[in-house]
RODO-2510 file (C-alpha; in nm, 4 decimals, decimal comma):
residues 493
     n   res          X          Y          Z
     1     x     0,8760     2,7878    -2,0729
     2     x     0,8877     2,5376    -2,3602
     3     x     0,9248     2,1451    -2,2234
     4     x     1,2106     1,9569    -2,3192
     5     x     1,1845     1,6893    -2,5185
     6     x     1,4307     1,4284    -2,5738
     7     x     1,6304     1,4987    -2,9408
     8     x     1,4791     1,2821    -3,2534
     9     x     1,1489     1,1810    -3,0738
    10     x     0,8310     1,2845    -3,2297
    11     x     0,6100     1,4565    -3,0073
    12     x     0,4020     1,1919    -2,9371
    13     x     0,6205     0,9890    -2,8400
    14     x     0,7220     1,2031    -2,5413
    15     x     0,3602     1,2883    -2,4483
    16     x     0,3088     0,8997    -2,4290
    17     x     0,6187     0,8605    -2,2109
    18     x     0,5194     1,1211    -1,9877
    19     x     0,1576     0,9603    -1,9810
    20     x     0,2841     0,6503    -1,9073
    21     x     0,5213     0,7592    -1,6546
    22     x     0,2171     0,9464    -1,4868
    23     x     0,0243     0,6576    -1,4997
    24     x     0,2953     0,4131    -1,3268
    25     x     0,3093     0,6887    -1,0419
    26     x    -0,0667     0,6781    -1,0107
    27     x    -0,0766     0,3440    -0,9712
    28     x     0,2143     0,3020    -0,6998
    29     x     0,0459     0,5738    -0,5556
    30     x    -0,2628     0,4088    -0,5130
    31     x    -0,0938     0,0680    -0,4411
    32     x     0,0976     0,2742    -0,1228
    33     x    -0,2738     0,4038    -0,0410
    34     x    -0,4088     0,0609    -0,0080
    35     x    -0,1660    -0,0749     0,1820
    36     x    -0,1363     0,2203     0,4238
    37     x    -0,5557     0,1844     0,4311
    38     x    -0,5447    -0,1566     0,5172
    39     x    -0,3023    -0,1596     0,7400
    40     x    -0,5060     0,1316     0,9598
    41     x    -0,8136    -0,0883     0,8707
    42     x    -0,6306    -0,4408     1,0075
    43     x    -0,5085    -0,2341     1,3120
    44     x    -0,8496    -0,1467     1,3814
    45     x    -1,0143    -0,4834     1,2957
    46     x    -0,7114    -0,6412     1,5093
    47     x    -0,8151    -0,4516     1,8316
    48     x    -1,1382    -0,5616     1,7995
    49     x    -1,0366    -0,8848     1,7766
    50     x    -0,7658    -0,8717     2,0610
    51     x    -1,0355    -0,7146     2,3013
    52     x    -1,3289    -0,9670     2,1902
    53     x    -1,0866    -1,2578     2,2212
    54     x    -0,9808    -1,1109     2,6100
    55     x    -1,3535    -1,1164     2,6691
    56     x    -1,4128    -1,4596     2,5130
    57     x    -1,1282    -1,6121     2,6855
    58     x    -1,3195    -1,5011     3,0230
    59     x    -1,6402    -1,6524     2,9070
    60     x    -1,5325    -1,9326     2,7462
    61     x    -1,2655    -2,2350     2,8274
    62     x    -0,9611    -2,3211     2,6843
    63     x    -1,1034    -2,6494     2,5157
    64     x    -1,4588    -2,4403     2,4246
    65     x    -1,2047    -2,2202     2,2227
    66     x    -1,0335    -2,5396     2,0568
    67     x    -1,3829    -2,6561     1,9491
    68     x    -1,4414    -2,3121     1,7596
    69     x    -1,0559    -2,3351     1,6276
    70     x    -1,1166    -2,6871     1,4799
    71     x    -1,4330    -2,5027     1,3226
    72     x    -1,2807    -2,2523     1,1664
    73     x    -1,0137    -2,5013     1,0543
    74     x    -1,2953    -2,6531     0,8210
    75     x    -1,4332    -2,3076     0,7154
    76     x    -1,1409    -2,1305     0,6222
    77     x    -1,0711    -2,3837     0,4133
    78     x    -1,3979    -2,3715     0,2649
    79     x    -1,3795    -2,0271     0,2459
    80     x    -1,0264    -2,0773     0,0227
    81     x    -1,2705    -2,1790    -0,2218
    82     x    -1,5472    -1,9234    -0,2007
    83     x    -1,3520    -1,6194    -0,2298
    84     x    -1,2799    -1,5410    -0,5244
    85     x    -0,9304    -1,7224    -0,5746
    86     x    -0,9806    -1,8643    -0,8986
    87     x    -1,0589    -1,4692    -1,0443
    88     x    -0,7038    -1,3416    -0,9717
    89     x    -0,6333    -1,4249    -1,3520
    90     x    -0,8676    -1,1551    -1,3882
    91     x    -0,6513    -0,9236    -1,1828
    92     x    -0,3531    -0,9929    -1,4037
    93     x    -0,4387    -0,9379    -1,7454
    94     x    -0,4623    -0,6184    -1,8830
    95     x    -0,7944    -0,5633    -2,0516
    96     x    -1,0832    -0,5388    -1,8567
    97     x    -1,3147    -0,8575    -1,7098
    98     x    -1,6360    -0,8996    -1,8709
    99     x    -1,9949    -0,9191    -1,6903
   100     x    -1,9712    -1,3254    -1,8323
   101     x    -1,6457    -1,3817    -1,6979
   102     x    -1,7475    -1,2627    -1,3660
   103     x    -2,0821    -1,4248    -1,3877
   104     x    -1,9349    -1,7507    -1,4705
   105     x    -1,6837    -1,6589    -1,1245
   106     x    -1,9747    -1,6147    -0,9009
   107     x    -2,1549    -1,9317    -1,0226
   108     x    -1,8316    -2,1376    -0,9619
   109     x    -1,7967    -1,9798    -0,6742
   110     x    -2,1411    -2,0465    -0,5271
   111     x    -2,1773    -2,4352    -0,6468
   112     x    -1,8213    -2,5251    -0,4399
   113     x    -1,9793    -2,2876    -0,1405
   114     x    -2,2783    -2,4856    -0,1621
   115     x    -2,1254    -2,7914    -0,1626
   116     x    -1,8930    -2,7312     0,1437
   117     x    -2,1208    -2,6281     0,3222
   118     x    -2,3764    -2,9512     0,2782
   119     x    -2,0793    -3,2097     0,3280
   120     x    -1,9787    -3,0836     0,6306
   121     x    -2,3073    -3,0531     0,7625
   122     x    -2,3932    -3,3777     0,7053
   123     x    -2,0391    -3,5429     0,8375
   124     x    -2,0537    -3,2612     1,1076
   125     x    -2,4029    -3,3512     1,2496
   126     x    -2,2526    -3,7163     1,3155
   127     x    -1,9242    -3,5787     1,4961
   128     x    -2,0146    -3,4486     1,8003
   129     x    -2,0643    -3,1213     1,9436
   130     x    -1,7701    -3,0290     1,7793
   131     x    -1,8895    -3,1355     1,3772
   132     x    -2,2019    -2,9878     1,5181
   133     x    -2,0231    -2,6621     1,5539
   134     x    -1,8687    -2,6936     1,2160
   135     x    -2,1780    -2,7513     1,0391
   136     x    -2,3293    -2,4496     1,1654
   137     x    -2,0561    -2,1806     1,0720
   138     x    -1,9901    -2,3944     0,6930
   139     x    -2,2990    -2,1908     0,6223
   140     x    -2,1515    -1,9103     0,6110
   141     x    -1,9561    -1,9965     0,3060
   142     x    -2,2694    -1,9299     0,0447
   143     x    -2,2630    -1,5459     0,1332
   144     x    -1,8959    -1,4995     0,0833
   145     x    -1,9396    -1,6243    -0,2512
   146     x    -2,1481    -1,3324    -0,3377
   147     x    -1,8681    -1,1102    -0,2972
   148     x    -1,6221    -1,2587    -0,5502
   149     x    -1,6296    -1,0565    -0,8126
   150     x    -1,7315    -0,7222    -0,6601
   151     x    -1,3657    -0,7713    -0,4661
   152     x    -1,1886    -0,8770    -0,7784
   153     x    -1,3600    -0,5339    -0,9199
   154     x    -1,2212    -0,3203    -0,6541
   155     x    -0,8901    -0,4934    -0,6221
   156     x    -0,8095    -0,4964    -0,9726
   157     x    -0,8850    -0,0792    -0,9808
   158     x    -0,6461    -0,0784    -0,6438
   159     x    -0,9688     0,0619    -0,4579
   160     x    -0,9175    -0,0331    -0,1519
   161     x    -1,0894     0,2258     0,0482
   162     x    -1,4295     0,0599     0,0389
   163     x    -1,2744    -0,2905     0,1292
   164     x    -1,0747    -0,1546     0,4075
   165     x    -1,3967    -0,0690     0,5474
   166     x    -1,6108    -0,4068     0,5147
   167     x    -1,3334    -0,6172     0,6509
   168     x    -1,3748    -0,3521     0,9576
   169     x    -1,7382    -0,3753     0,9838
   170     x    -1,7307    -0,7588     0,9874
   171     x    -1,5039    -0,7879     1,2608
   172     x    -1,7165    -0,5542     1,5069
   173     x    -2,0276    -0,7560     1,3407
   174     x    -1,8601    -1,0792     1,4372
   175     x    -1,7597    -1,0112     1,8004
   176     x    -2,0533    -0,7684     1,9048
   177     x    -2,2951    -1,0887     1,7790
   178     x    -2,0427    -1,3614     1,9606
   179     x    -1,9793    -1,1352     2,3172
   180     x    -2,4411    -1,0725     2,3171
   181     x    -2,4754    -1,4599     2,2327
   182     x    -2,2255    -1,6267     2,4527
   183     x    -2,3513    -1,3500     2,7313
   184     x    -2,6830    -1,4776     2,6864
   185     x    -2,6373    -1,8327     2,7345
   186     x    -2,5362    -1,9509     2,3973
   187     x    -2,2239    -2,0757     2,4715
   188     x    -2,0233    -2,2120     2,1427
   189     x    -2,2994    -2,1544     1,9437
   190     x    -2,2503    -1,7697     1,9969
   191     x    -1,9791    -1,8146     1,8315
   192     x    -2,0863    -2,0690     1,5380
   193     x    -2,3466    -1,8327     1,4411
   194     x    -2,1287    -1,5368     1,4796
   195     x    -1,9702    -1,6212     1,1850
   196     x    -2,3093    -1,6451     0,9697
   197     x    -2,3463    -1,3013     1,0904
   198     x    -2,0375    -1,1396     0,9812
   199     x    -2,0063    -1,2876     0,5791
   200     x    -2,3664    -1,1454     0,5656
   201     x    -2,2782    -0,7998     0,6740
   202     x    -1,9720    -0,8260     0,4799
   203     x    -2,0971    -0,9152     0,1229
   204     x    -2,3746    -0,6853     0,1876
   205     x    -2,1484    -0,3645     0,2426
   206     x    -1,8986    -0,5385    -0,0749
   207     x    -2,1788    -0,5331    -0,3203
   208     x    -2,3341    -0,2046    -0,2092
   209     x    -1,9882    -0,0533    -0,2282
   210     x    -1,8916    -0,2398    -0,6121
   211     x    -1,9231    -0,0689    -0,9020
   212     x    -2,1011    -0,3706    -1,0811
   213     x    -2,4045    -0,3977    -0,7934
   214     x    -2,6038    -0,6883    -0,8129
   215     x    -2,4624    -1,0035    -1,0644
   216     x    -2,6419    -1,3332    -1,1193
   217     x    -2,4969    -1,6065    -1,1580
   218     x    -2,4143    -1,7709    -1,4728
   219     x    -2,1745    -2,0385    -1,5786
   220     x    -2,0198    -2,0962    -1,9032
   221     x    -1,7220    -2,3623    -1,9712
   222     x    -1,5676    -2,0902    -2,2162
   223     x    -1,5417    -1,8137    -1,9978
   224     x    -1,4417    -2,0427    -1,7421
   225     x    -1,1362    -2,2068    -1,8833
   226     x    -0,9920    -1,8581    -1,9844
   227     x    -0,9278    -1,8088    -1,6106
   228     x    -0,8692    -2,1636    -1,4743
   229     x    -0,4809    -2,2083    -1,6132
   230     x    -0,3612    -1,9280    -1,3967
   231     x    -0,6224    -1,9492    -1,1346
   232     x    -0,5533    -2,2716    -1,0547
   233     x    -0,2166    -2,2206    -1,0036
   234     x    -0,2221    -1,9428    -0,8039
   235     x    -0,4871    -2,1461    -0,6009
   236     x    -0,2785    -2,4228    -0,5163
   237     x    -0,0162    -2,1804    -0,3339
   238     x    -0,3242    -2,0888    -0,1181
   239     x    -0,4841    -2,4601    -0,0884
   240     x    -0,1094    -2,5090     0,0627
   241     x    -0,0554    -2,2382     0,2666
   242     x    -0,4126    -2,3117     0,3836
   243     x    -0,3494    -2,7347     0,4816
   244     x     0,0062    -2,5909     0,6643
   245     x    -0,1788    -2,3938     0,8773
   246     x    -0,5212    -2,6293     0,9104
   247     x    -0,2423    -2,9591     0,9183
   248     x    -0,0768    -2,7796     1,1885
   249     x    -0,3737    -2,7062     1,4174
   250     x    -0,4553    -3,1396     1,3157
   251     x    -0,1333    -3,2515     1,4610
   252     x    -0,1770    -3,0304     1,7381
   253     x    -0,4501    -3,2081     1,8279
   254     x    -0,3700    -3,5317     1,7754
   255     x    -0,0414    -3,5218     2,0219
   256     x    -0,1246    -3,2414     2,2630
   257     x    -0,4559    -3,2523     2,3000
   258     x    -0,7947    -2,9829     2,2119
   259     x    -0,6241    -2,7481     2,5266
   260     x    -0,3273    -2,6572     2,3525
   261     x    -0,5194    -2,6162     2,0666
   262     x    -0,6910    -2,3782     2,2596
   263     x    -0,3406    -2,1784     2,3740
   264     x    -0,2313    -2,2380     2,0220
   265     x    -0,5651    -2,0287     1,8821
   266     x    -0,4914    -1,7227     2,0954
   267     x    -0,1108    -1,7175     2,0422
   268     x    -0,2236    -1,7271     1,6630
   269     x    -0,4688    -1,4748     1,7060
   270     x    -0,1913    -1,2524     1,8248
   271     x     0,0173    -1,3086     1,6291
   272     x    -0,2235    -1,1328     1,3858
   273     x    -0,1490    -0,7897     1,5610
   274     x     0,1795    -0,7695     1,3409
   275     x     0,0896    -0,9636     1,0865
   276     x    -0,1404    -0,7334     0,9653
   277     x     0,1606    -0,4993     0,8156
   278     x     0,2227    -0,7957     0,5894
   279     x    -0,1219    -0,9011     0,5027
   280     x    -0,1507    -0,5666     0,4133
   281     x     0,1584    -0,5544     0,1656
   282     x     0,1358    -0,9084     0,0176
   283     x    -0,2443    -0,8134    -0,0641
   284     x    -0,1614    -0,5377    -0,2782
   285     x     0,1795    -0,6277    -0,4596
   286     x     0,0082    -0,8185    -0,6714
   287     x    -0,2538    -0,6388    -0,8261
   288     x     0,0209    -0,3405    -0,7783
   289     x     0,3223    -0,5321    -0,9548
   290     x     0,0205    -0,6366    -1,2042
   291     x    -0,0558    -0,2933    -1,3102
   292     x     0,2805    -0,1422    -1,3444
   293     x     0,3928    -0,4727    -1,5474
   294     x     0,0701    -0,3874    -1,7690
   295     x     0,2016    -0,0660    -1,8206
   296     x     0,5539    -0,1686    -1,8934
   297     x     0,7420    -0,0751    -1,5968
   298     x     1,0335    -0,2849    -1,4584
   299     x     0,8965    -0,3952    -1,1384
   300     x     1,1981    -0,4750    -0,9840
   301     x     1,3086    -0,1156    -0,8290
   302     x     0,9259    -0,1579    -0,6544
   303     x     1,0800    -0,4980    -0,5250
   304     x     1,3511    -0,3655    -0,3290
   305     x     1,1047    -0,0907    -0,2052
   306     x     0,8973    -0,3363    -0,0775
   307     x     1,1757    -0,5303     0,1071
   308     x     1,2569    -0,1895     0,2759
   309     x     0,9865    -0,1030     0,4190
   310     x     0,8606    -0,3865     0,4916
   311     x     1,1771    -0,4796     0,6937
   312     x     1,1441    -0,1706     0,9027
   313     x     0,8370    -0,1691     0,9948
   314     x     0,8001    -0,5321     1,1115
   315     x     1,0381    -0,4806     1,3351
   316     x     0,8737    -0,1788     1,5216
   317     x     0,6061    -0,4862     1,5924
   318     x     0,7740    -0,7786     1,6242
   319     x     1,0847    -0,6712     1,8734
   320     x     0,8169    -0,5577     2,1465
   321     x     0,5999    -0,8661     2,1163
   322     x     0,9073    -1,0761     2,1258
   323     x     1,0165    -0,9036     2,4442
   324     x     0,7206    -0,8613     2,6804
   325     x     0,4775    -1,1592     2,5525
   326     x     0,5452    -1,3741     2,8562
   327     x     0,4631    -1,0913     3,1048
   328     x     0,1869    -0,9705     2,8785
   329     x    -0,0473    -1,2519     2,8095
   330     x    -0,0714    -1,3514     3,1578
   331     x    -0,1908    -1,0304     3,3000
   332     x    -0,4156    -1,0366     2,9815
   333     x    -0,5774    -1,3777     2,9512
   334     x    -0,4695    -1,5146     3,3365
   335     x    -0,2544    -1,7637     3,4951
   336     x    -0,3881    -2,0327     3,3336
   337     x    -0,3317    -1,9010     2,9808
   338     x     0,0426    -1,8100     3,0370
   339     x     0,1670    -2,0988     2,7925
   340     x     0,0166    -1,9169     2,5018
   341     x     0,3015    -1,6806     2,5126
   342     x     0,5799    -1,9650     2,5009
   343     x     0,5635    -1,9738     2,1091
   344     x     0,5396    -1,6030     2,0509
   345     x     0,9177    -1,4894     2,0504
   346     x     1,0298    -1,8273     1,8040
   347     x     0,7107    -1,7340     1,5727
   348     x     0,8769    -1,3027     1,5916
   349     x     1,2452    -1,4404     1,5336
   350     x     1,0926    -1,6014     1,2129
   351     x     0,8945    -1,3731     1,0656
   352     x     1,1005    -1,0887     1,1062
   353     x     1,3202    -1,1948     0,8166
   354     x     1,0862    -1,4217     0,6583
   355     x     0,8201    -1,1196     0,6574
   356     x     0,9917    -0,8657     0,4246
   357     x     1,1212    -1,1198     0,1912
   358     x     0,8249    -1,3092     0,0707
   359     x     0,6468    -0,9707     0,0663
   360     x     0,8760    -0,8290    -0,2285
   361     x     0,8959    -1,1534    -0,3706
   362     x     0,5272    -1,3154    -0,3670
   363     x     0,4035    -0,9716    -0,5748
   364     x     0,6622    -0,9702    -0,8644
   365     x     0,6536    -1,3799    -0,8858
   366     x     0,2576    -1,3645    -0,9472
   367     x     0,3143    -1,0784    -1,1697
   368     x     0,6416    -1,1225    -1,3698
   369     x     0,7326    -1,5223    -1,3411
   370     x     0,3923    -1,7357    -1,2057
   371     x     0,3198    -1,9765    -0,9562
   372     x     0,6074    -2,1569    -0,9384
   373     x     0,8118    -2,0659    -0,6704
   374     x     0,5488    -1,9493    -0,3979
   375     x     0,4085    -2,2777    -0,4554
   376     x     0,7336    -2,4742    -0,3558
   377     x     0,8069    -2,2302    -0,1149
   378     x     0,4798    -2,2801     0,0717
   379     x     0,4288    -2,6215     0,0180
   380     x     0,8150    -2,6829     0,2152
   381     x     0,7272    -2,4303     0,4813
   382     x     0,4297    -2,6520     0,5510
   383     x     0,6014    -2,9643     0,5497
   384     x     0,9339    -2,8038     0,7763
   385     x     0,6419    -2,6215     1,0034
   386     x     0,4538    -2,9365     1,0661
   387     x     0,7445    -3,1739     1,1005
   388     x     0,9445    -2,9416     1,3884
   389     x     0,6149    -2,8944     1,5613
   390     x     0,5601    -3,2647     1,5811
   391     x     0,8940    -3,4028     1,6634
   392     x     0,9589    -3,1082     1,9572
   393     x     0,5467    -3,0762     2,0898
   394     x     0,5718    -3,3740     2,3265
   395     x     0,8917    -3,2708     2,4942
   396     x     0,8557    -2,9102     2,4556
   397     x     0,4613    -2,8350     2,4510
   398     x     0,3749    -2,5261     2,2890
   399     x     0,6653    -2,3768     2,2676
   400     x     0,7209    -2,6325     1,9615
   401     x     0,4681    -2,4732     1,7458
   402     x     0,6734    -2,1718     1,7732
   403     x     1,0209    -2,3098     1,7136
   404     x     0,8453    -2,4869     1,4276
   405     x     0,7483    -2,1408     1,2527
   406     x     1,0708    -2,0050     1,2764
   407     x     1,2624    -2,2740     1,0976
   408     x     0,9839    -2,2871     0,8196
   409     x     1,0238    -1,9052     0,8037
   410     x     1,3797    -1,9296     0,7641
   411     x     1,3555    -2,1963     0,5290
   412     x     1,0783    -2,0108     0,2714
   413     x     1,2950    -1,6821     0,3209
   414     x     1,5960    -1,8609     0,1467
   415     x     1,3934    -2,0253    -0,1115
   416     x     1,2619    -1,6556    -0,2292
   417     x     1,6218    -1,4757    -0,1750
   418     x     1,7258    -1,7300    -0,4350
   419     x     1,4590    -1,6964    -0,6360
   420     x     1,4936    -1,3158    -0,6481
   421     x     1,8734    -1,3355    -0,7319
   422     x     1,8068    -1,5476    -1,0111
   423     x     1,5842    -1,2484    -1,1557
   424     x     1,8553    -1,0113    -1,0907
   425     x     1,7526    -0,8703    -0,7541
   426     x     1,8949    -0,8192    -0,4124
   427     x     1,6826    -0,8119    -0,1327
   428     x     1,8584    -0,9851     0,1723
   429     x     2,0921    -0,6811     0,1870
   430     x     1,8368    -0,4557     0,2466
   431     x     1,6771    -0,6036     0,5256
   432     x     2,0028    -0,6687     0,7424
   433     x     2,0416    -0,3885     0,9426
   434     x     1,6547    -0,3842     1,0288
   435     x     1,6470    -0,7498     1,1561
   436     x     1,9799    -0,6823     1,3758
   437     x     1,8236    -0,3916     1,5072
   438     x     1,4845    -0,5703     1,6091
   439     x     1,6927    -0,8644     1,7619
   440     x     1,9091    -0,6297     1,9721
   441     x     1,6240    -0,4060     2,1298
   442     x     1,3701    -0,7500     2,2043
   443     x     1,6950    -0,8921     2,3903
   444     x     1,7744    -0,5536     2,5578
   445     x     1,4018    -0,5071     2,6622
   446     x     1,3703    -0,8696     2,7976
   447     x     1,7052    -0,8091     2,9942
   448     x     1,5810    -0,5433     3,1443
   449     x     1,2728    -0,6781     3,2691
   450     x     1,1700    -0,6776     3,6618
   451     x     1,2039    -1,0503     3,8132
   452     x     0,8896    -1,2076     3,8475
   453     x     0,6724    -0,9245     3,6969
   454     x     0,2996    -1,0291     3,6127
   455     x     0,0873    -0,7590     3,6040
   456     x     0,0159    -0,5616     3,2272
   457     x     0,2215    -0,2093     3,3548
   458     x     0,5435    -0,3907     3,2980
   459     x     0,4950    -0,5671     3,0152
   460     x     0,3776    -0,2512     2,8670
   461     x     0,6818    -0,0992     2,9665
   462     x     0,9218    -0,4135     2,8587
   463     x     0,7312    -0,3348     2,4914
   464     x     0,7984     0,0567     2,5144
   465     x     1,1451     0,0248     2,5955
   466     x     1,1984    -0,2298     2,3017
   467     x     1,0093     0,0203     2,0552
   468     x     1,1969     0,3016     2,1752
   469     x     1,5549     0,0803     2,1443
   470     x     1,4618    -0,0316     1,7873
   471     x     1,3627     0,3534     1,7070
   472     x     1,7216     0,4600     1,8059
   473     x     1,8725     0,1699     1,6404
   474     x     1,7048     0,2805     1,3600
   475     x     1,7564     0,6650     1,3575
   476     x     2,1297     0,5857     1,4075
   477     x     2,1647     0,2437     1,1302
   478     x     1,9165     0,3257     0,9143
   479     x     1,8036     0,6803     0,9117
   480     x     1,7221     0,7527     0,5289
   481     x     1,4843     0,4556     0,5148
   482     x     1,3473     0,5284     0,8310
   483     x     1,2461     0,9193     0,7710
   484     x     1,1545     0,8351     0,3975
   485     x     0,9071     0,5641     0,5070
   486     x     0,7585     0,8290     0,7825
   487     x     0,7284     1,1031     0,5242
   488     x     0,5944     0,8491     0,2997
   489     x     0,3092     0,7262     0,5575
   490     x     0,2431     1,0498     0,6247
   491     x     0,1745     1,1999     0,3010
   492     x    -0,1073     0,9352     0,2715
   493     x    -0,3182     0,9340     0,5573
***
């Protein structure tokens, strides 16, 4: 049968239309892939976690732990920097990077690793055991340099296969080498050196697994300032998001004390379990919403699908966290861990709206609009965060970090609904009915608890019968999205 063409277009003109419109698919396609691959790969990389953190917790004490949190406060910072942020103008654009542009990357790249790395060593050495401990894992900043481009490489071809897998192999690497250390006497510096161990695995399996292999370094003003004007923008909304979170863990310090620091770490850390949904999603919107835009697609309709989703599936996580935490992490961690869970359900009633909002929005502001608005949006949820959390810590304790994260959460989720009706589009709408239904089932769950319960059987239970209430919440309020994002899931894995 002859195709139909549209009346008074040339040929070619349909054939391009119908290229482009494969092309779009392919990419959203792919962009679905990666997140569904990520997800599975942060699930994964999240149990390992959960399990080595269990064992650590056994091992180590609560204020051992806040020494490797105020650590990895320094380091992730540092590692801001070495990562490749200032190349996401490279994932933007449409043409291809050159081998000088992502020369010049690495050599940035590796100079501000470098020089992390030697400042805090030599203010770290001076500071204690706990600079001590800093200096030691700021070293592993120089090898996650190396990786910068060769992730820019895969991200920008939405090949995410290969960096699902690395992230997975450096967090076994990380907790196999921390569990053997700390088991043999190592203490802290199991962990310190644990973290050496895993950004060497990890840029070794990056490179090996990039199409470019091995780059040297190279810089060149020129290249570099073609990359800098966005780059820099995009990496202050990180530098913010990055002193919220590091500020926090500061003034948690500074009023409560290196033990809550220490409940504060695992709460965070488990936190991550859900999170991982919307790691997954605000990693690939970009380069997604990037591609299609290059390709002249209206990236709005991919929005809303985004809110969707995202909306439904954070609350199949968040609603049974919310509900059993505080029979959970007890039975988990012990008796003398059980204020770790006071934060959890505040941190769940935030991010359940704030989750599915910035998600559609961060992806289509990079892509369509700039910096702008994540910046203000992050920089204000770090200053509402921060400001809760130290007004309500001394009369609340932990519990305060908590409360704090929900307000901020509720406070960046306006700024982005605003944003997004400026550009035409309606997102709050969409996630109404998914947010009701994960509020009902955590209350109906923790209602139905058994008094006094502290062993794991009933918090597992209090979680299954909060899953299972959100399911039929679901099935009966929101049954299209629900079996579309199932068929969807499934046609990928």
């Amino acid at each position: 049968m002859a195709s139909v063409r549209p009346p008074g277009r040339p040929d070619e003109d349909f054939d391009d239309a119908s290229s482009a419109a494969e092309r779009a698919a392919s990419i959203r396609d792919r962009g679905a892939a990666g997140a569904v691959l990520l997800t599975i790969r942060a699930a994964g990389a999240q149990a390992v976690a959960f399990v080595g953190t269990v064992v650590l917790a056994h091992q180590l004490t609560p204020t051992t732990l806040g020494i490797v949190a105020f650590g990895t406060t320094i380091v992730t910072v540092g590692n801001f920097f070495a990562d490749g942020g200032l190349g996401v103008a490279l994932i933007r654009r449409g043409d291809d990077p050159t081998v000088d542009e992502l020369r010049a990357l690495l050599a940035l790249q590796l100079v501000l690793a470098l020089i992390i790395a030697l400042g805090a060593t030599g203010i770290g050495l001076l500071a204690g055991t706990t600079g001590a401990v800093t200096a030691v894992m700021a070293w592993s900043l120089p090898f996650l340099a190396l990786r910068a481009p060769h992730a820019i490489a895969l991200e920008r071809a939405l090949e995410y296969r290969p960096i699902a897998a690395t992230e997975f192999a450096e967090s076994l690497v990380f907790y196999a080498w921390a569990i053997a250390t700390v088991a043999a006497g190592w203490g802290v510096w199991g962990v310190a050196t644990a973290a050496i161990a895993r950004s060497v695995a990890g840029s070794v399996l990056m490179t090996a697994a990039s199409p470019l292999k091995v780059l040297t370094p190279r810089l060149g003003r020129g290249t570099l300032r073609s990359m800098l004007v966005f780059g820099a923008g995009f990496q202050a909304v990180g530098l913010a998001g990055l002193l919220r979170e590091q500020g926090l863990n500061l003034v948690i310090v500074a009023v409560a004390g290196e033990r809550v620091l220490g409940y504060w770490s695992v709460a965070y850390r488990l936190m991550q379990a859900p999170f991982w949904v919307f790691q997954a999603l605000w990693r690939v919107s970009y380069p997604t919403m990037a591609r299609l835009r290059a390709h002249g697609e209206d990236t709005r309709l991919t929005v809303q699908r985004f809110a969707r989703v995202t909306a439904l599936l954070s609350g199949a996580m968040l609603a049974p966290l919310a509900a059993s935490a505080h029979i959970v992490v007890p039975a988990l961690f012990g008796a003398n861990w059980a204020p770790t869970a006071d934060p959890l359900p505040w941190a769940c009633a935030g991010l359940v709206i704030s989750g599915p909002i910035s998600v559609a929005t961060a992806g289509y502001m990079y892509a369509e609009q700039g910096v702008r608005t994540p910046l203000v949006a992050t920089v204000i949820n770090g200053v509402v965060w921060i400001g809760v959390t130290a007004i309500l810590l001394p009369p609340l304790g932990i519990a305060a970090v908590g409360i704090g994260w929900m307000v901020a959460s509720w406070t960046e989720a306006a700024i982005f609904a605003r944003a997004l009706h400026r550009a035409g589009v309606a997102v709050v709408g969409m996630i109404i009915v998914p947010v009701i239904a994960a509020v009902a089932s955590a209350l109906l769950a923790f209602g139905a608890q058994t008094p006094l319960a502290t062993s794991l059987v009933p918090g597992i239970a209090t979680a299954v019968v909060a899953l299972a209430a959100y399911l039929a919440l679901s099935y009966a309020f929101n049954r299209p999205d629900l079996l579309a994002t199932a068929r969807r899931v499934r046609s990928l894995t």
